[in-house]
C-alpha positions, 0 to 999 in steps of 0.5 A, spaced: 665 398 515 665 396 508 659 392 504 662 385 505 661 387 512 654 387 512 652 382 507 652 375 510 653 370 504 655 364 510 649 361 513 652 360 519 654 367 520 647 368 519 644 364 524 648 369 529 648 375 526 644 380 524 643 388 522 638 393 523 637 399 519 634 405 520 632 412 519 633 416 526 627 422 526 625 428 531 621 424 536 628 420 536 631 426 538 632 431 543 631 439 540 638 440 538 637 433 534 641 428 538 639 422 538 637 420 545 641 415 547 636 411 550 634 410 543 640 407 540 640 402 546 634 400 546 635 398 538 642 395 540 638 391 545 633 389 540 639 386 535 643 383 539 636 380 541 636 377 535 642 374 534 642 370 541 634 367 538 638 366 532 643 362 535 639 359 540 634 357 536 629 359 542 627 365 546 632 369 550 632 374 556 636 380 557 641 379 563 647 384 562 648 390 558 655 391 559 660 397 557 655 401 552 661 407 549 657 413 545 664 415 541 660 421 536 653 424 536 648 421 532 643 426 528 637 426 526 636 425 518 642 420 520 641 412 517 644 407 524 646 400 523 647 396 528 650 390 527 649 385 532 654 379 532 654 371 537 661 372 540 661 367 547 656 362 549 657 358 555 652 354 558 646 357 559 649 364 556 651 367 551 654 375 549 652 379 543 657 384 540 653 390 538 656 395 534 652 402 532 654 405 525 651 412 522 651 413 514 650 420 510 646 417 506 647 421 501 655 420 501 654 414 503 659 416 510 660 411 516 663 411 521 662 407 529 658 411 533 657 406 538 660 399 542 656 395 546 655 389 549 649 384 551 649 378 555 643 373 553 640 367 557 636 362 553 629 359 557 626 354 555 618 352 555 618 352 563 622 359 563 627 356 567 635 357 563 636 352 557 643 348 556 645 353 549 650 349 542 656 350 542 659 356 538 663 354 532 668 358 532 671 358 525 676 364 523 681 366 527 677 373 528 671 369 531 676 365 536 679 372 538 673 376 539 671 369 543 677 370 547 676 377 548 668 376 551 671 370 555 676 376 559 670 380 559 666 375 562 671 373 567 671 382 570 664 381 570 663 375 574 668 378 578 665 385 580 659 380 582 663 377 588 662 370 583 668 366 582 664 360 579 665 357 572 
């Protein structure tokens, strides 16, 4: 992951992305100072919350965590960033990517230590699911991490026994 990957000059891209940071400390942590993994999902649920409000423009409610992989410990002491993109919206729904980054921030060393995904509904003033816009897919990465959600999307209606849509 580069600067360019965390500065989002595009409006756009903004309205459905967004990165957190933060620093994990002891109480983040077990004793031997891993990270729980419990805190590392409750972040990337938060992020990927943001990015579908971003998107949506309305509240949303997590439906799905989906796949969460743990590739590498995160310490304590260790910066996370947890990047959090749009990557499929359907009617009522939509799918985050997050990726999870720990930097030495004293080398400034990156690496991704986590992936997952989340999928989101929006809700209107009822409470009741909400009709979402349209994702502008814009680049040829967008349209393939679209297609890539799309497959995804698919397995999970699948493993549910639902066919729709």
């Amino acid at each position: 992951m580069t600067d360019r990957d965390l500065t989002t000059p595009d409006p756009l891209l903004s309205e459905r992305h967004v990165v957190l940071a933060q620093v994990m400390l002891p109480a983040d942590a077990n004793p031997s100072g891993d990270v729980h993994g419990g805190t590392l999902m409750k972040l990337a649920d938060t992020a990927g919350g943001i990015a579908a409000v971003r998107h949506a423009k309305r509240r949303v409610v997590t439906a799905i965590a989906d796949s969460m992989t743990f590739e590498h410990p995160v310490k304590v002491g260790d910066l996370v960033l947890i990047d959090a993109r749009v990557s499929w919206v359907g009617r009522t729904s939509l799918e985050v990517e997050v990726s999870i980054f720990t930097e030495k921030v004293v080398t400034g060393e990156r690496r991704r230590t986590s992936l997952a995904y989340f999928v989101f509904v929006a809700l209107g003033d009822d409470g009741r699911p909400h009709e979402l816009p349209p994702l502008d897919l814009r680049t040829q990465a967008e349209r393939d991490r679209f297609a890539r959600a799309e497959e995804r999307r698919r397995f999970r209606l699948a493993q549910r026994g639902d066919q729709s849509s």
